[in-house]
N, C-alpha and C positions, 0 to 999 in steps of 0.2 A: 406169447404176444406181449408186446410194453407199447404201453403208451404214454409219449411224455411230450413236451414242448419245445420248442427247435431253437438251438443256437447258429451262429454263425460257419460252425465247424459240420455242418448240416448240408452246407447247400449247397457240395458237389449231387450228394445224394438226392437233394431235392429238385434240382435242376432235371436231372436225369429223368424222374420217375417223371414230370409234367412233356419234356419232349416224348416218352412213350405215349403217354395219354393224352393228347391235345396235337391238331396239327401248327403247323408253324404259323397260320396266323391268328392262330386264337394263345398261344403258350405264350406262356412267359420268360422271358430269358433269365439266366443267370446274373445281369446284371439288374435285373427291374427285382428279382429275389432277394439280392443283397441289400438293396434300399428296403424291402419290407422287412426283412430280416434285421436291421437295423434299429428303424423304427419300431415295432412288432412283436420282437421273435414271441410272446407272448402269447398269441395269436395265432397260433402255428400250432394244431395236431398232430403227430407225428406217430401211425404206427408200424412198429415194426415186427418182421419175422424172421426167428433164426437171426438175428440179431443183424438184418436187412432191411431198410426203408420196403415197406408194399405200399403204405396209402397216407396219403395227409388231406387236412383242410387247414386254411388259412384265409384270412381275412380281418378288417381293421376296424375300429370302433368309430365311431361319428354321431352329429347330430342330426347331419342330415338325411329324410327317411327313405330316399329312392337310391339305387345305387346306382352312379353313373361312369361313363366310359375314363374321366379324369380321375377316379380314385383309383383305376387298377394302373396306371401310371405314373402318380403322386404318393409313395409313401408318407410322405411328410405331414398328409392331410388326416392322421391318422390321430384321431384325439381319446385317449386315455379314459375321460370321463364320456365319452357319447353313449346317447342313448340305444344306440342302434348297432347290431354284430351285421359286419358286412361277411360275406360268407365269397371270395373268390374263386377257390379253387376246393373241389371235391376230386382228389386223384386216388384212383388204385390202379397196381400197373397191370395190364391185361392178364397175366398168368395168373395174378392172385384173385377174381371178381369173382363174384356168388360164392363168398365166403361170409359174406356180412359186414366188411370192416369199412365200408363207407358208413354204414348205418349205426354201427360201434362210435364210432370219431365222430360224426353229426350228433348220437343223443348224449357224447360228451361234450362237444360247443354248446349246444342247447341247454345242457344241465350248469356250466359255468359262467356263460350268458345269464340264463337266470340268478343265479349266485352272485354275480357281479351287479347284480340290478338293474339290465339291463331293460328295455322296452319292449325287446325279441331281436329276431335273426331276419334277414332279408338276403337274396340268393338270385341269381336269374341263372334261365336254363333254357333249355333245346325243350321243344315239345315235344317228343318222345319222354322225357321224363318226368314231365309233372306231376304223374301218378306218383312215381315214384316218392318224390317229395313233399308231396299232398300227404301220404300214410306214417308220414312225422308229423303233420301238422300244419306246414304250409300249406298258406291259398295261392291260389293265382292270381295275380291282379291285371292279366292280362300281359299283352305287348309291350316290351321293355323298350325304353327310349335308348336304351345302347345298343351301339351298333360296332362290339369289340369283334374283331375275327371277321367283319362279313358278313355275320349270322342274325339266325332271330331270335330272338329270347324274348322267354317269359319272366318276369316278374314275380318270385315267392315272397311272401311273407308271413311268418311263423311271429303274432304276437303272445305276450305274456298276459 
């Protein structure tokens, strides 16, 4: 297993792994990738097996503390010193899950997040997983005001 940070030369691979995991109105395309990858790629988890993408997380830094539906659209808005790790995308691709490597890549954002100084992590999610993400450390803050995909989300957030 490696885990390291994503370049530009990344993101056939990481295109791919998000259309397995995500249906098409919640996924990200290829070209909203390349703008965060751009901006970003620093931000970008990346692990692999057998020297294959299985799982990454990505997300961009900010001041401001709620995540909303304009930042998974906006690379641009991604500010270097913000307080806050926005947390987009948690992908592993269905063959490789209940190995642990989402939970691998999450307690290394969390561990660099802190390192970097950050205020913590914030994340929304389907309700079926809030357990999930509650046994790192996020809370729930309830009903997420985005409405990316369709869907409902909750609201995490993991302070420091």
């Amino acid at each position: 297993m490696e885990i390291r940070n994503a370049a530009l030369k990344d993101l056939p691979a990481i295109a791919a792994v998000e259309a397995e995991c995500f249906p098409a109105a919640e996924a990200a395309t290829a070209e909203e990738f390349a703008g965060r990858l751009e901006h970003y790629a620093n931000h970008f988890w990346l692990l692999f097996e057998d020297g294959q993408l299985a799982a990454f997380v990505d997300g961009f830094c900010t001041d401001t503390p709620d995540l909303t539906d304009e930042m998974y659209a906006d690379a641009a808005l991604h500010d270097e010193a913000g307080a806050w790790q926005m947390i987009f995308g948690v992908n592993t691709l269905p063959r490789c899950r209940r190995r642990g490597y989402a939970e691998t890549l999450l307690r290394r954002v969390i561990a660099d997040a802190r390192a970097q100084g950050r205020k913590g992590l914030v994340l929304t999610c389907k309700e079926k997983l809030v357990h999930y993400y509650a046994k790192l450390g996020f809370v729930n803050e309830g009903v997420s005001g985005s409405t990316h995909g369709g869907v409902v989300w909750h609201q995490m957030r993991l302070t420091f």
